[in-house]
N, CA, C and O of each residue as an XYZ file, in Angstrom:
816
protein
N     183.294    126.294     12.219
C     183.106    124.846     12.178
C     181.629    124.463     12.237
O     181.370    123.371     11.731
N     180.553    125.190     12.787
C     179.793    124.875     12.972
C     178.464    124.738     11.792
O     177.396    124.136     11.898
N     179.059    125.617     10.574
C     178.322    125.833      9.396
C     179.009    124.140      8.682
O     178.290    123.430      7.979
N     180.376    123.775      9.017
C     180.805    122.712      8.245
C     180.163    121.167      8.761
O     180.178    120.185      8.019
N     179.549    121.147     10.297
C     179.025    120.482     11.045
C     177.301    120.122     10.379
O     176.831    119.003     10.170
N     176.499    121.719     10.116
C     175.336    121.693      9.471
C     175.521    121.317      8.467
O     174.493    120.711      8.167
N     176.354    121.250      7.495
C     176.370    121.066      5.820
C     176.584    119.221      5.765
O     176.317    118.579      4.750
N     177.062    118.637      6.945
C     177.788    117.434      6.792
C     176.451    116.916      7.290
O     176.160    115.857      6.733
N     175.300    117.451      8.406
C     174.611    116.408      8.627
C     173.372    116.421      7.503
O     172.833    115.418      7.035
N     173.047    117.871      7.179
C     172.380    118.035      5.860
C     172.845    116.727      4.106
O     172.177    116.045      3.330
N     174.108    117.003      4.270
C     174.582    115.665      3.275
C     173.814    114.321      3.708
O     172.964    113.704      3.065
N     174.412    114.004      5.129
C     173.618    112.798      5.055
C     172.354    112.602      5.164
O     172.009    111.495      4.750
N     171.641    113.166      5.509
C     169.741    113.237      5.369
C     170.103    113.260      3.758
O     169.573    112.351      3.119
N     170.715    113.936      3.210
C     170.492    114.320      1.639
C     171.012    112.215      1.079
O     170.363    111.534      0.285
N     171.709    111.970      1.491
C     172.301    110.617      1.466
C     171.245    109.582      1.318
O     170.949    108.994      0.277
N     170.754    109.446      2.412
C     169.607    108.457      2.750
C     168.435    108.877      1.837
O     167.957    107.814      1.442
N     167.866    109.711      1.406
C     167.151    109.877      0.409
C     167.254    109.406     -1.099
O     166.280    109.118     -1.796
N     169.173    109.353     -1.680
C     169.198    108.213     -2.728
C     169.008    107.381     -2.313
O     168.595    106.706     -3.256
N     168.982    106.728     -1.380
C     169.474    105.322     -1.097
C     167.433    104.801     -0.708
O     167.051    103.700     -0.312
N     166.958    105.468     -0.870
C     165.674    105.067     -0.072
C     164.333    105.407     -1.391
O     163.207    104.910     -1.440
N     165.023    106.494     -2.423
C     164.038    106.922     -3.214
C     165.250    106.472     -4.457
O     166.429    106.822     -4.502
N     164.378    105.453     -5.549
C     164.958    105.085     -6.281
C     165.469    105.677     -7.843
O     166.406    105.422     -8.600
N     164.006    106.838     -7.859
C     164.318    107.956     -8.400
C     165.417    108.807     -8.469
O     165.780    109.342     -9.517
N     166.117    108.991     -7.078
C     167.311    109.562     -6.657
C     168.681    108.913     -7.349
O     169.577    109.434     -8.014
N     168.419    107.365     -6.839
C     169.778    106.343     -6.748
C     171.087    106.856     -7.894
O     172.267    106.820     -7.544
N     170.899    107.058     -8.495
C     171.670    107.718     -9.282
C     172.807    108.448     -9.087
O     173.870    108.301     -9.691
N     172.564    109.225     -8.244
C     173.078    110.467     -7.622
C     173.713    109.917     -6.292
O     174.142    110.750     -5.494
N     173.814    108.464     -5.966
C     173.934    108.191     -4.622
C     175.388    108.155     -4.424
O     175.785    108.665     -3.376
N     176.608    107.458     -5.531
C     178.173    108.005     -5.325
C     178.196    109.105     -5.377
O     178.989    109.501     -4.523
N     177.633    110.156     -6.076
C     178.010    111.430     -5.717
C     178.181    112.028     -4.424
O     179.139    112.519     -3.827
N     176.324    111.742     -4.032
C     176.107    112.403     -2.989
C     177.011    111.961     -2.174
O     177.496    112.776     -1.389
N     177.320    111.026     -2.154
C     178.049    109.954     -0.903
C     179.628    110.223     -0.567
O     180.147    110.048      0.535
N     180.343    110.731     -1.865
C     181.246    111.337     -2.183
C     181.644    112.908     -1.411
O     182.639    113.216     -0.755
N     180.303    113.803     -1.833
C     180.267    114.713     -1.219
C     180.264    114.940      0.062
O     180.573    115.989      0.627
N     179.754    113.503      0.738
C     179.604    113.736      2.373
C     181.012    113.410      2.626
O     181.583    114.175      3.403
N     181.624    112.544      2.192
C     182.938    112.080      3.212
C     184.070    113.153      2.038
O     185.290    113.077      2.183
N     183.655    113.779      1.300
C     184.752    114.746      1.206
C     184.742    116.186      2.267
O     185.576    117.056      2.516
N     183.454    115.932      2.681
C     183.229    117.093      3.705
C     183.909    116.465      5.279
O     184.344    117.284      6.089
N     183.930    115.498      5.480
C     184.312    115.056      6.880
C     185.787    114.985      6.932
O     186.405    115.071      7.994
N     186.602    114.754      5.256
C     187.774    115.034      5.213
C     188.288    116.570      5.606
O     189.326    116.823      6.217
N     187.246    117.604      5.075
C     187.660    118.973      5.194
C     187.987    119.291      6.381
O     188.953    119.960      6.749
N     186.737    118.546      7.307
C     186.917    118.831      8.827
C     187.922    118.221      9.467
O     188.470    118.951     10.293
N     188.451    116.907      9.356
C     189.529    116.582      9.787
C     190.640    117.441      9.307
O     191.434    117.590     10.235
N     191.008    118.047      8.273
C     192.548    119.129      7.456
C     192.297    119.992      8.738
O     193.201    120.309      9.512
N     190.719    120.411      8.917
C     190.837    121.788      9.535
C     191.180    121.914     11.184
O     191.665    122.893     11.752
N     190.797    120.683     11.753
C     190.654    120.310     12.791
C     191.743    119.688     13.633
O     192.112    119.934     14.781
N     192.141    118.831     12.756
C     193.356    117.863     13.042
C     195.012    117.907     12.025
O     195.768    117.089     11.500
N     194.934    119.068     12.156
C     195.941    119.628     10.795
C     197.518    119.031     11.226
O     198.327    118.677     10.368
N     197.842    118.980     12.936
C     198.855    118.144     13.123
C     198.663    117.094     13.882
O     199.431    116.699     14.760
N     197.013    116.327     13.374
C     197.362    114.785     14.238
C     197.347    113.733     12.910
O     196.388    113.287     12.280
N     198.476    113.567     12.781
C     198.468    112.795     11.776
C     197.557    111.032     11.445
O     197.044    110.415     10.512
N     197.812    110.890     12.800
C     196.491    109.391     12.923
C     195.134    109.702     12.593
O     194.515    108.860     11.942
N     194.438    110.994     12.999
C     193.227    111.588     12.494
C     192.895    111.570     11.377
O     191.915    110.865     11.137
N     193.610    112.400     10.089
C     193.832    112.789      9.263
C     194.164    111.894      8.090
O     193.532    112.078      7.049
N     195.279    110.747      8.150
C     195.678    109.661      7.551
C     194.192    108.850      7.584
O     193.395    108.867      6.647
N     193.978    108.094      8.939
C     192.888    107.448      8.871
C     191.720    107.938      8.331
O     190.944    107.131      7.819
N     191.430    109.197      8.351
C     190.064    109.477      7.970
C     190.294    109.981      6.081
O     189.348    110.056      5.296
N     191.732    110.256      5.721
C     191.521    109.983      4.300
C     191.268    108.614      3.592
O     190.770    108.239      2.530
N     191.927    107.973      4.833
C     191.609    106.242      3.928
C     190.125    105.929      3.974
O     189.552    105.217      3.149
N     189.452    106.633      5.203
C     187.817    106.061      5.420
C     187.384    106.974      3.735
O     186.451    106.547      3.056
N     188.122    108.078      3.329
C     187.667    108.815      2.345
C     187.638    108.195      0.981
O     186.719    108.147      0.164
N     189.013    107.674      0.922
C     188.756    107.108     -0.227
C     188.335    105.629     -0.250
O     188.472    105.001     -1.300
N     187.900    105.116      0.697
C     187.383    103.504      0.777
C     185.420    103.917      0.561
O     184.649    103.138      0.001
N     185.081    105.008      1.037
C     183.951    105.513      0.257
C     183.824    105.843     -1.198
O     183.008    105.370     -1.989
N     184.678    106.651     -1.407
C     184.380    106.566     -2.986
C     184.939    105.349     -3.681
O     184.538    105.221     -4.837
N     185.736    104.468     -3.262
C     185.780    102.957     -4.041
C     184.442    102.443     -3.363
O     183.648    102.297     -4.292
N     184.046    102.222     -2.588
C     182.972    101.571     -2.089
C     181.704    102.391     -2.842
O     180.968    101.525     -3.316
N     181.306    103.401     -3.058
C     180.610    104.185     -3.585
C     180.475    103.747     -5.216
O     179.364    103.871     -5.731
N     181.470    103.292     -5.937
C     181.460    103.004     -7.461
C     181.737    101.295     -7.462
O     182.321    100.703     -8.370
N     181.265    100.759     -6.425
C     181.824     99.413     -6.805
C     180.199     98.992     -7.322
O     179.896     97.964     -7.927
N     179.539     99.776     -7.022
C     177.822     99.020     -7.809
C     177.296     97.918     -6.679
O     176.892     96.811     -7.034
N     177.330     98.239     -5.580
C     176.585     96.982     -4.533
C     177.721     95.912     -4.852
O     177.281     94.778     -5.034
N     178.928     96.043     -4.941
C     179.843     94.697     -4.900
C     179.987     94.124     -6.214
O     180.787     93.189     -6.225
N     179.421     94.416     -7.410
C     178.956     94.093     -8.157
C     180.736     93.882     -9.167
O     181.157     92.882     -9.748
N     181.445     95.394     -8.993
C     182.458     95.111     -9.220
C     183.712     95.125     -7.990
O     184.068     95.960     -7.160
N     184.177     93.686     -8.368
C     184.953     92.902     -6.979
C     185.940     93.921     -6.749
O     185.765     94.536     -5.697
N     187.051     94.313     -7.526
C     188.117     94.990     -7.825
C     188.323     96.213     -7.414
O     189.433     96.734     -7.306
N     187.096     96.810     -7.126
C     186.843     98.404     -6.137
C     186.303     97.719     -5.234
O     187.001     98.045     -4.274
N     185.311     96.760     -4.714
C     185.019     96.480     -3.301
C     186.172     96.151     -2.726
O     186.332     96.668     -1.620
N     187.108     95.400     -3.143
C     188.358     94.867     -2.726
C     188.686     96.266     -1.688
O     188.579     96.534     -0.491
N     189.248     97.099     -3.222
C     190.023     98.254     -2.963
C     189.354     99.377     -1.793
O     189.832    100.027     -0.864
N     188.551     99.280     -2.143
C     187.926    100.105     -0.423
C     187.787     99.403      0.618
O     187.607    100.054      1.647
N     187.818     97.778      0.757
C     188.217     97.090      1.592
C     189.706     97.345      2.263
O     189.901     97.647      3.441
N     190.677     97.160      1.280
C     191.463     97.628      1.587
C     192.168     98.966      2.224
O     193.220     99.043      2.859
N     191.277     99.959      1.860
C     191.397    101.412      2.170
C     191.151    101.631      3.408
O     191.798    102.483      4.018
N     189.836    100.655      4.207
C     189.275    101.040      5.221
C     190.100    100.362      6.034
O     190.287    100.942      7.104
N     190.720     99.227      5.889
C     191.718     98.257      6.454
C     192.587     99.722      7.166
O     192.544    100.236      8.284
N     193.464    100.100      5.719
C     194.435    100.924      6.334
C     193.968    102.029      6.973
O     194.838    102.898      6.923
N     193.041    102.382      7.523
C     192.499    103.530      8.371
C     192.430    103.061      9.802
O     192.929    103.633     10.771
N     191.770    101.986      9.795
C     192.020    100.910     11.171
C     193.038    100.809     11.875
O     193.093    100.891     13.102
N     193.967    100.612     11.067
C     195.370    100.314     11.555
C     195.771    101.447     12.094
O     196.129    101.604     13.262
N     195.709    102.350     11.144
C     196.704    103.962     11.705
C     195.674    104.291     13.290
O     196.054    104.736     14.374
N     194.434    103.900     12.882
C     193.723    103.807     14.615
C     194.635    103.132     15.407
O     195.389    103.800     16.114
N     194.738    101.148     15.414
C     195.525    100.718     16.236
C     197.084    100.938     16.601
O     197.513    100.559     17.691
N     197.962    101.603     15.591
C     199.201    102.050     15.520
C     199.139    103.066     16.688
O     199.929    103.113     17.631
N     198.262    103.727     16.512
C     198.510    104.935     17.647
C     197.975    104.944     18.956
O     198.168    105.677     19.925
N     197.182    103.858     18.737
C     196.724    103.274     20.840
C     197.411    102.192     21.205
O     197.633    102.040     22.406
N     197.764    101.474     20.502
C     198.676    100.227     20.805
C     199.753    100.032     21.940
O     200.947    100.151     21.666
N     199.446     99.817     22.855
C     200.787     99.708     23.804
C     201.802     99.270     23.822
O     202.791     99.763     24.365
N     201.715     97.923     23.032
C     202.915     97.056     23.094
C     202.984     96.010     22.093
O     201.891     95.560     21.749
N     204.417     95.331     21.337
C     203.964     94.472     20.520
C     203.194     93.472     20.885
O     202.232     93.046     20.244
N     203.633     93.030     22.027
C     202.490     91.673     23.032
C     201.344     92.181     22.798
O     200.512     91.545     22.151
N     201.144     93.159     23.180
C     199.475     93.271     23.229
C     198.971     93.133     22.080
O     198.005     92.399     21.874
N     199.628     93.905     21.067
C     199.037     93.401     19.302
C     198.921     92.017     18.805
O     198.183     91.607     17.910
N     199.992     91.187     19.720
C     200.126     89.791     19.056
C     199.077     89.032     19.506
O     198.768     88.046     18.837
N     198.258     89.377     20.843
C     197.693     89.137     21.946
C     196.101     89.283     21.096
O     195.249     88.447     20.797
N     196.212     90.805     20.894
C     194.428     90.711     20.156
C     194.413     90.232     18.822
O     193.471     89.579     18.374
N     195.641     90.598     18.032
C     195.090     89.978     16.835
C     195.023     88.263     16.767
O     194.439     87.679     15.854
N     195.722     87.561     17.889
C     195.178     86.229     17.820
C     193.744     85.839     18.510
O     193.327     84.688     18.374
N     192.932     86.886     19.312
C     191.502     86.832     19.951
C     190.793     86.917     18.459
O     189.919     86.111     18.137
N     191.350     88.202     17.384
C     190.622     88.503     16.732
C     190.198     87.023     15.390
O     189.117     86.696     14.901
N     191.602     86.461     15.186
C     191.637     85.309     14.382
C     190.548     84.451     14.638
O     189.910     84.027     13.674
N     190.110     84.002     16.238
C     189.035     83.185     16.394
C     187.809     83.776     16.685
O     186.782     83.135     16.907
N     187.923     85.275     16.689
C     186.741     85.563     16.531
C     186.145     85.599     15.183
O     185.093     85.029     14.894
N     186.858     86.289     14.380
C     186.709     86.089     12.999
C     186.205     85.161     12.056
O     185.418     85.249     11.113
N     187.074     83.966     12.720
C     186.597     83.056     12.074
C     184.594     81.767     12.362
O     183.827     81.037     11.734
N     184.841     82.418     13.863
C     183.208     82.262     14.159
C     182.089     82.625     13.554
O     181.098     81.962     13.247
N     182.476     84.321     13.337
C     181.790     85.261     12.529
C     181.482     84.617     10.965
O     180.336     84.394     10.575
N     182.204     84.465     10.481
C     182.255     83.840      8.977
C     180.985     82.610      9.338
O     179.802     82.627      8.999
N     181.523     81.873      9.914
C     180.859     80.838     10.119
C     179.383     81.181     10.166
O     178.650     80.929      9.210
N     178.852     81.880     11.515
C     177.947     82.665     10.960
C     177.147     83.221     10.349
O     175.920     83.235     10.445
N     178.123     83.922      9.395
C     177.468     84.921      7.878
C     177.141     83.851      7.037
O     176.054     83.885      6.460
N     177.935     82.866      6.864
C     177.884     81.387      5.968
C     176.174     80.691      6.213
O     175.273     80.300      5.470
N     176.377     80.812      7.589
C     174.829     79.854      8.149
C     173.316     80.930      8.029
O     172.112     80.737      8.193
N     174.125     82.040      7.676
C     172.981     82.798      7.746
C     172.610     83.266      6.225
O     171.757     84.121      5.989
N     173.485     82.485      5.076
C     173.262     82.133      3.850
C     173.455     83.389      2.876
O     172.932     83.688      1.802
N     174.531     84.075      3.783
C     175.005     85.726      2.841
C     175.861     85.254      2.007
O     176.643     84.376      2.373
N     175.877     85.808      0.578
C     176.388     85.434     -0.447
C     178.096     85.275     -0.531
O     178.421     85.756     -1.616
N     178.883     84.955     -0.057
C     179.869     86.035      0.253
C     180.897     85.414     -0.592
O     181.945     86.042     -0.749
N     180.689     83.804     -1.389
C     181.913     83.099     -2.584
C     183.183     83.427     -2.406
O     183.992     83.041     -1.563
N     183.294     84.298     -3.424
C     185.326     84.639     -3.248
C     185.510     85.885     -2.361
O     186.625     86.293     -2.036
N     184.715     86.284     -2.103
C     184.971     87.313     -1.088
C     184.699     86.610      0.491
O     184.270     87.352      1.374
N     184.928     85.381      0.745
C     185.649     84.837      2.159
C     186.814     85.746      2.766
O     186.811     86.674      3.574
N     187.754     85.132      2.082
C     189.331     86.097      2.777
C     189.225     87.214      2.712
O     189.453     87.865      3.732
N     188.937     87.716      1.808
C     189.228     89.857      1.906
C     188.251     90.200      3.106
O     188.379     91.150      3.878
N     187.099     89.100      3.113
C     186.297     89.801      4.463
C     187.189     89.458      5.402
O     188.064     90.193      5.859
N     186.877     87.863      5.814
C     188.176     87.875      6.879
C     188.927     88.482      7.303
O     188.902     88.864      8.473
N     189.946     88.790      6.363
C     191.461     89.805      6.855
C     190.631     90.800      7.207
O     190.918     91.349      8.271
N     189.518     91.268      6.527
C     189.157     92.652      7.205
C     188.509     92.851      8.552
O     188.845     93.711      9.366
N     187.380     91.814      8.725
C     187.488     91.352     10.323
C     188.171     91.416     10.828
O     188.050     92.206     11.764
N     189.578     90.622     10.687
C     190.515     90.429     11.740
C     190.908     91.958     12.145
O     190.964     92.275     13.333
N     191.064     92.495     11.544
C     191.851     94.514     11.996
C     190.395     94.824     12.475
O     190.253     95.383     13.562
N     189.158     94.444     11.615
C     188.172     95.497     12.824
C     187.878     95.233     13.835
O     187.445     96.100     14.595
N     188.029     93.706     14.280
C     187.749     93.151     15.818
C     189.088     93.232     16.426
O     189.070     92.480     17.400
N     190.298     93.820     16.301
C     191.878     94.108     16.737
C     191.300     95.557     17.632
O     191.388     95.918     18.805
N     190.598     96.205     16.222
C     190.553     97.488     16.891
C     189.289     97.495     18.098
O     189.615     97.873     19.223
N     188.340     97.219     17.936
C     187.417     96.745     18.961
C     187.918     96.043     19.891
O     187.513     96.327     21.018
N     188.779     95.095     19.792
C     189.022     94.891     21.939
C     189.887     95.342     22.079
O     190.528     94.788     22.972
N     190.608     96.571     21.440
C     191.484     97.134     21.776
C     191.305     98.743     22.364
O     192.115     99.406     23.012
N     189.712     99.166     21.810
C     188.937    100.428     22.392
C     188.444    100.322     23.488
O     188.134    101.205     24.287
N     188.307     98.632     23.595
C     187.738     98.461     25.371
C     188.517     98.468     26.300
O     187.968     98.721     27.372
N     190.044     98.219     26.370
C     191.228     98.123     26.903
C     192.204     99.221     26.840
O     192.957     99.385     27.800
N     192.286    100.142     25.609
C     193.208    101.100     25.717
C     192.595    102.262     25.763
O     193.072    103.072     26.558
N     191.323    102.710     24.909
C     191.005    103.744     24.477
C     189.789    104.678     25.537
O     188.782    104.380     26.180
N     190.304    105.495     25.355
C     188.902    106.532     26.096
C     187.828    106.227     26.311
O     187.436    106.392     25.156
N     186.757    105.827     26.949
C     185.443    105.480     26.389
C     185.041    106.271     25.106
O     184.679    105.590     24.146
N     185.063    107.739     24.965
C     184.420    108.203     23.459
C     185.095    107.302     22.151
O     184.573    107.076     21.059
N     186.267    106.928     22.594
C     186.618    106.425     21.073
C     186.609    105.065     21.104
O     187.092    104.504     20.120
N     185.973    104.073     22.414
C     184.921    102.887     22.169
C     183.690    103.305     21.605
O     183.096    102.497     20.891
N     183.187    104.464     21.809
C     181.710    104.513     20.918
C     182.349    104.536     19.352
O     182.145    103.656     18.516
N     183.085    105.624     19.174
C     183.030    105.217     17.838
C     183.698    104.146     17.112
O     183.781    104.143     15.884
N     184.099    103.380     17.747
C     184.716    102.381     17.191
C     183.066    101.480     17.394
O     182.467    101.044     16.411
N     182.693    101.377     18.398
C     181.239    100.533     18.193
C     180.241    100.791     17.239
O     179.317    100.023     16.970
N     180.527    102.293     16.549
C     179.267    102.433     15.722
C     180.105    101.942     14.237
O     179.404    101.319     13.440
N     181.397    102.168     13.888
C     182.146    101.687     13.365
C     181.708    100.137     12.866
O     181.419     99.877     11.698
N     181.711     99.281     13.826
C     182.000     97.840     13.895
C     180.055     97.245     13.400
O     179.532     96.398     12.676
N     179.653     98.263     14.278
C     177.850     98.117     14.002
C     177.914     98.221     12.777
O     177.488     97.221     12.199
N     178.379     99.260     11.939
C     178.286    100.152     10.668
C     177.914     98.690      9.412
O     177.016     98.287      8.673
N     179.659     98.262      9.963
C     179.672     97.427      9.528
C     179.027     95.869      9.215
O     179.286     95.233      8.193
N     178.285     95.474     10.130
C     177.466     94.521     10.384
C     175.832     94.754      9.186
O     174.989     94.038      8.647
N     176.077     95.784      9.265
C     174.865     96.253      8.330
C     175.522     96.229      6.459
O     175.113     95.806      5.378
N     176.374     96.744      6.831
C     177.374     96.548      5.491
C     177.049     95.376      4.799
O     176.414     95.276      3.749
N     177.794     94.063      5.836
C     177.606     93.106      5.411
C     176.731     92.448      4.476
O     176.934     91.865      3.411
N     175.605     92.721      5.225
C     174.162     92.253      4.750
C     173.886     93.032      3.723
O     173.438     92.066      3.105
N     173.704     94.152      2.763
C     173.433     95.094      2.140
C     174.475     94.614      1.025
O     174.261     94.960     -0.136
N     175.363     93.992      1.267
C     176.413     93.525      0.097
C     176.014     92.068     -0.094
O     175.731     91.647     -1.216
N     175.989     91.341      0.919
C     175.942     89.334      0.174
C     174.879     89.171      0.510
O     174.740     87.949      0.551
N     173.375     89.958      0.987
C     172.187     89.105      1.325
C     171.328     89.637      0.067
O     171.226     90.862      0.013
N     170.666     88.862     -0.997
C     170.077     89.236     -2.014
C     168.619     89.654     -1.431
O     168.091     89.128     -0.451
N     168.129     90.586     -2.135
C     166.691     91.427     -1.723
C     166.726     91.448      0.080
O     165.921     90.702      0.637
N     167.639     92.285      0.934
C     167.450     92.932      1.729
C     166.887     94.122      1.531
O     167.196     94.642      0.459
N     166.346     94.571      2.041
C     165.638     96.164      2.737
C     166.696     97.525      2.420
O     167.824     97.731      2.866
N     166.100     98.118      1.743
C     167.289     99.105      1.766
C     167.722    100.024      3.016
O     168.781    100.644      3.114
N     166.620     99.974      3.993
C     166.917    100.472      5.435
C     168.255     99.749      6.374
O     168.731    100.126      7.445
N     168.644     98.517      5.458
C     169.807     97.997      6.367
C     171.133     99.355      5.417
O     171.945    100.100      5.965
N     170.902     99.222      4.231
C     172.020    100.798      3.945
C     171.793    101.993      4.578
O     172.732    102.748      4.833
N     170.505    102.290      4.901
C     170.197    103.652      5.923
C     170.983    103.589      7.161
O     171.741    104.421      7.660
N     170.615    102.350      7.567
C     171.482    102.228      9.134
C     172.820    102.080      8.720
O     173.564    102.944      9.185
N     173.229    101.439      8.154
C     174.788    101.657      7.372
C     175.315    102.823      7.651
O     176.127    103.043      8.549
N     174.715    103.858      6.631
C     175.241    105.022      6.385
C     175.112    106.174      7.588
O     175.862    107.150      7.620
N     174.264    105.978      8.383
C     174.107    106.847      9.605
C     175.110    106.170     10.838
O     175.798    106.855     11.594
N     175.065    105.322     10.852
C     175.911    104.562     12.061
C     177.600    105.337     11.201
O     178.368    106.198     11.629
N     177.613    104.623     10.036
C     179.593    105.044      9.894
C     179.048    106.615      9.728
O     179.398    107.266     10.713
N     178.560    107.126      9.108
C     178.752    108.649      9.139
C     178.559    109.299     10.627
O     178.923    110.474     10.661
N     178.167    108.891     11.601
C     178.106    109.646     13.262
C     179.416    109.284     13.669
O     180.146    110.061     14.285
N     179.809    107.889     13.280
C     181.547    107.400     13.873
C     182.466    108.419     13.169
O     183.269    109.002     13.898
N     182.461    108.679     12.018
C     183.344    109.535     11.139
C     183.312    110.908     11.854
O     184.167    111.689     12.272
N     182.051    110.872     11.817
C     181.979    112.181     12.447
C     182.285    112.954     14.233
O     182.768    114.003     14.659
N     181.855    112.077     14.652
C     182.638    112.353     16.023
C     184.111    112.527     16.173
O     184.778    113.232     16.930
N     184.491    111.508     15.042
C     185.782    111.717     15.134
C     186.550    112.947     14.735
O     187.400    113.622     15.316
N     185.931    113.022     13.467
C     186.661    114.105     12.937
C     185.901    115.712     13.910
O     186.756    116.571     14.124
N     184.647    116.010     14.361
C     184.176    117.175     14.798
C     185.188    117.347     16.426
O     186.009    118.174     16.824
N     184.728    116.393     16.863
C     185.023    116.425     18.296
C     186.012    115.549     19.060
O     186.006    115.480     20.289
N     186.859    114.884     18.276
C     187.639    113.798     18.707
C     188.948    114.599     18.792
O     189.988    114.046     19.149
C-alpha cells in the first residue's frame, strides 16, 4: 500500500502543475483522472467489503472525471452530472452514520436554511452562478446534512474529512462562477478534496 500511497501523492503535485503551468493545462483531465482512478484502486484494495467506502468513493470517481471534462463549467450537462455524482457519494456517507429518520429530517431542515443563506451570499459576493442556483442548492443541502451530521455522529477523523470536503468545496465554488480568479483557488481545491479522499480511502 505504501508504493500506492507514494504514486497518489506524486499524482497530485503532478496535478497542480497543470493547473498552475498553462503549458501543461491540457493534460489536466487526464492527469486528474489518473489521480482519482488511483484513490479508487485503494479503496477496491482496502475496503473490498465496506461497501459505503467503496460506493461513495466511486461516485467521488466518477464526479471527477465529469467534473474534469466539463471545461470550467463551461459545459452545464457534465457539471450537472458530477454534481450529481458527488451528491450520491454524500449520501451513501450519510446512509451509513445516520441514526434515525428524525435525525435526517432534523438536519436536512438545518441544512435548507443554511443553504439558503449561503446562496444568498455567493449572490452578494457576485459569483456567476444563473441557472446553476438549484443544482447548487440541492447540492448544499446533502453537503451541509453531512457536515452537522460529522459533528454529532461521526468519529472526529471523519469530521476532518468531511471539513476538508466541505472547504474543498468552497474553493470549488469560486473557481467555477467567479470570472478571472487566481488559479491557486483550484490548487487549494484540489489538495483539500484530494487529502479528504484520501484519508478516507488510505486510512479510514
Amino acid at each position: 500500500m505504501e508504493w500506492l500511497v507514494i504514486g497518489y501523492i506524486g499524482l497530485i503535485v503532478l496535478t497542480v502543475v497543470t493547473i498552475l503551468n498553462r503549458k501543461y493545462a491540457a493534460f489536466y483531465p487526464y492527469v486528474k483522472t489518473v489521480t482519482s482512478t488511483t484513490f479508487l484502486v485503494a479503496a477496491l484494495i482496502h475496503h473490498p467489503a465496506f461497501f459505503w467506502v467503496t460506493g461513495a468513493v466511486f461516485c467521488y470517481f466518477l464526479g471527477d472525471v465529469l467534473l474534469a471534462c466539463a471545461n470550467r463549467g463551461q459545459k452545464k450537462l457534465l457539471m450537472i452530472a458530477g454534481m450529481l455524482s458527488f451528491t450520491s457519494g454524500h449520501v451513501l456517507f450519510i446512509g451509513y452514520w445516520m441514526d434515525s429518520a428524525s435525525q435526517l429530517v432534523l438536519l436536512i431542515g438545518c441544512s435548507l436554511i443554511l443553504s439558503a443563506l449561503l446562496i444568498k451570499i455567493i449572490l452578494r459576493l457576485n459569483l456567476n452562478l444563473k441557472a446553476m442556483v438549484l443544482p447548487v442548492q440541492g447540492y448544499l443541502i446533502i453537503l451541509l446534512t453531512l457536515f452537522l451530521l460529522s459533528f454529532i455522529q461521526m468519529p472526529r477523523f471523519y469530521t476532518i474529512i468531511v471539513i476538508l470536503f466541505f472547504s474543498s468545496d468552497i474553493f470549488l465554488v469560486f473557481w467555477y462562477f467567479k470570472p478571472g480568479v487566481h488559479r491557486w483557488v483550484k490548487v487549494v481545491n484540489v489538495i483539500l478534496y484530494f487529502s479528504a479522499v484520501g484519508l478516507l480511502v488510505f486510512l479510514g
